[in-house]
Legacy VTK file of the C-alpha trace (Angstrom):
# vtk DataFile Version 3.0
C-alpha trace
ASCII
DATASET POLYDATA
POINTS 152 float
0.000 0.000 0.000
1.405 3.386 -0.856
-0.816 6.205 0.564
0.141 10.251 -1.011
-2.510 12.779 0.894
-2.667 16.429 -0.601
-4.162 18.231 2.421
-2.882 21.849 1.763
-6.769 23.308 0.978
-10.255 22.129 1.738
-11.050 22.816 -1.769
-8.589 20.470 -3.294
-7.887 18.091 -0.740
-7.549 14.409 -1.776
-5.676 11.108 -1.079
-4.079 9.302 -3.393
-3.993 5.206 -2.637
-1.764 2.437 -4.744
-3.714 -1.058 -3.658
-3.620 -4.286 -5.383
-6.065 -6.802 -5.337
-5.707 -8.798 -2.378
-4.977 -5.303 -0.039
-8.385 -3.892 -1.675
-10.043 -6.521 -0.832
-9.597 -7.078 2.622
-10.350 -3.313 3.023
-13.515 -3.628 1.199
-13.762 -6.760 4.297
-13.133 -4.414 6.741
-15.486 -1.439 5.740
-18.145 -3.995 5.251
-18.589 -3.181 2.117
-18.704 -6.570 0.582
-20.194 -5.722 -3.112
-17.751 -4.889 -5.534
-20.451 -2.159 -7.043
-20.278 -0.375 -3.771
-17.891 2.562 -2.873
-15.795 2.342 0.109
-17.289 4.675 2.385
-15.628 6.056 5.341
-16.849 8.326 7.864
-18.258 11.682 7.343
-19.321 11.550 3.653
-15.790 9.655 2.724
-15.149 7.584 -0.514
-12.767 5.205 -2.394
-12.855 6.072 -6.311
-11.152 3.587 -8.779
-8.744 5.067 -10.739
-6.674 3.510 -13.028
-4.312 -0.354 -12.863
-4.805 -0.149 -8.802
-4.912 3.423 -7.438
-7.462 5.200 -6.137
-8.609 8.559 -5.010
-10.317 9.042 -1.137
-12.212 12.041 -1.709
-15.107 13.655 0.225
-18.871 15.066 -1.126
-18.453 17.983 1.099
-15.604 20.416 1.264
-16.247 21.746 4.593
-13.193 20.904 6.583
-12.078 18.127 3.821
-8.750 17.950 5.379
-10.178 16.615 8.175
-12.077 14.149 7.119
-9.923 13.001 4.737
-7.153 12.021 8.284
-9.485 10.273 10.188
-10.103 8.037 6.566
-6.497 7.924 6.409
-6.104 6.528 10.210
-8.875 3.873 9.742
-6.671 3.007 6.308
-3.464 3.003 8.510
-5.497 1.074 11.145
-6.623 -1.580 8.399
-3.231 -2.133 7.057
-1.419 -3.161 10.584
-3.616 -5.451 10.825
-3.450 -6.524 7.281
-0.216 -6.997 7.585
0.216 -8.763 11.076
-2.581 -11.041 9.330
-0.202 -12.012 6.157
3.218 -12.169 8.430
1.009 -14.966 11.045
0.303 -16.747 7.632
3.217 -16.990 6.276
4.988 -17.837 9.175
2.352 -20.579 9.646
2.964 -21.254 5.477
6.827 -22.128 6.333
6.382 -24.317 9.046
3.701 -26.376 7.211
6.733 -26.562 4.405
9.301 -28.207 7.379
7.566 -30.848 8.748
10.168 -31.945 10.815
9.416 -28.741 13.179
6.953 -28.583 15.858
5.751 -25.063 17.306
5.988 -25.067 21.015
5.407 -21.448 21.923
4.319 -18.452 20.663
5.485 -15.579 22.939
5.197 -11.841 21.207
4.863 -12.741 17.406
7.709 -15.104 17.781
7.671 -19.256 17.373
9.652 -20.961 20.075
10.399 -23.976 17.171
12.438 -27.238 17.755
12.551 -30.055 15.798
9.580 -33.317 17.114
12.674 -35.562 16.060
15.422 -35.193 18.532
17.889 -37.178 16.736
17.535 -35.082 13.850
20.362 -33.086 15.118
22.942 -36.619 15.721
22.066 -37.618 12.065
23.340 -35.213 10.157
27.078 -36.391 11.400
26.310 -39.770 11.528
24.869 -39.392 7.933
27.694 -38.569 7.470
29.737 -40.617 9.162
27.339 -43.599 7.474
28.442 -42.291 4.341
32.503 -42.957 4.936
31.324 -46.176 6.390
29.515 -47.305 2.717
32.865 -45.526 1.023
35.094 -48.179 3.503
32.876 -50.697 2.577
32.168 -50.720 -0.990
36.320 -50.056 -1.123
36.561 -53.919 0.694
33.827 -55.187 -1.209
35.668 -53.991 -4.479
39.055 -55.598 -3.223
37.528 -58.514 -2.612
36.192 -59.144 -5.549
39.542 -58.343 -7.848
40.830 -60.462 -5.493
38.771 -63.385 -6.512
38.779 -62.064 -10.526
42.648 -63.437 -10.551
LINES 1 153
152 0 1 2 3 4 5 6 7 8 9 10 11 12 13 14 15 16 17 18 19 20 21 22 23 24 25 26 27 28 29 30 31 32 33 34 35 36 37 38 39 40 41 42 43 44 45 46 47 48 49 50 51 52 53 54 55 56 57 58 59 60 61 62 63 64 65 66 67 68 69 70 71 72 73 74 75 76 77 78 79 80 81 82 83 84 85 86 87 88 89 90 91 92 93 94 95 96 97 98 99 100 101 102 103 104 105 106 107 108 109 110 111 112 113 114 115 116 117 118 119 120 121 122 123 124 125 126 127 128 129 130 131 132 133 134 135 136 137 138 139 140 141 142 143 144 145 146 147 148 149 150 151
């Protein structure tokens, strides 16, 4: 969301929104304004114009103190989008554990995930993978002596 307000004069006074679809929608949610025909109306004789490829224009049907109404729409916008976005960041962060299945939320203190892993060897195996894998070298190494051994 990119938000430009022009609040010099009552007369002109406008706000200028970049939204794409998914951001527009979820403030269309949060207005309650669920048809698309519908305006977004804010308080105080407020609207949401379309524009043009995802901006629009908040502008009021009264000029009498525009400016002002114009801030409180933007503060309700501003108030939408932390929200918005603490909605996508819990998603996403629930999107990337569902990816690791090895890890198992334990906690979730202050927007953080206290994460450790539900198999506690996991850890040990990666050297002992490792270790397995010299062990298979030293083997197939015998197991290729033996048989030129045999060959002759």
């Amino acid at each position: 969301m990119q938000m430009f307000p022009h609040l010099k004069n009552d007369d002109t006074a406008r706000v200028s929104l970049r939204l794409n679809k998914d951001e527009e929608m979820s403030l269309r949610l949060f207005m309650h304004m669920a048809d698309k025909t519908q305006k977004v109306a804010f308080p105080h004789g407020v609207r949401m114009f379309y524009r043009s490829m995802g901006w629009y224009r908040l502008d009021t049907s009264n000029n009498f103190r525009a400016a002002e109404k114009l801030k409180l729409a933007t503060v309700i916008i501003k108030k939408w989008h932390r929200e918005y976005d603490a909605a996508r960041t819990q998603e996403l962060r629930l999107l990337m554990l569902k990816a690791r299945p090895e890890l198992e939320v334990t906690a979730y203190v202050g927007g953080q995930y206290m994460i450790h892993n539900k198999d506690a060897n996991s850890v040990k195996t990666a050297d002992a993978a490792f270790a397995d894998v010299q062990a298979k070298d030293v083997l197939t190494n015998k197991l290729a002596a033996l048989a030129q051994r045999f060959a002759r």
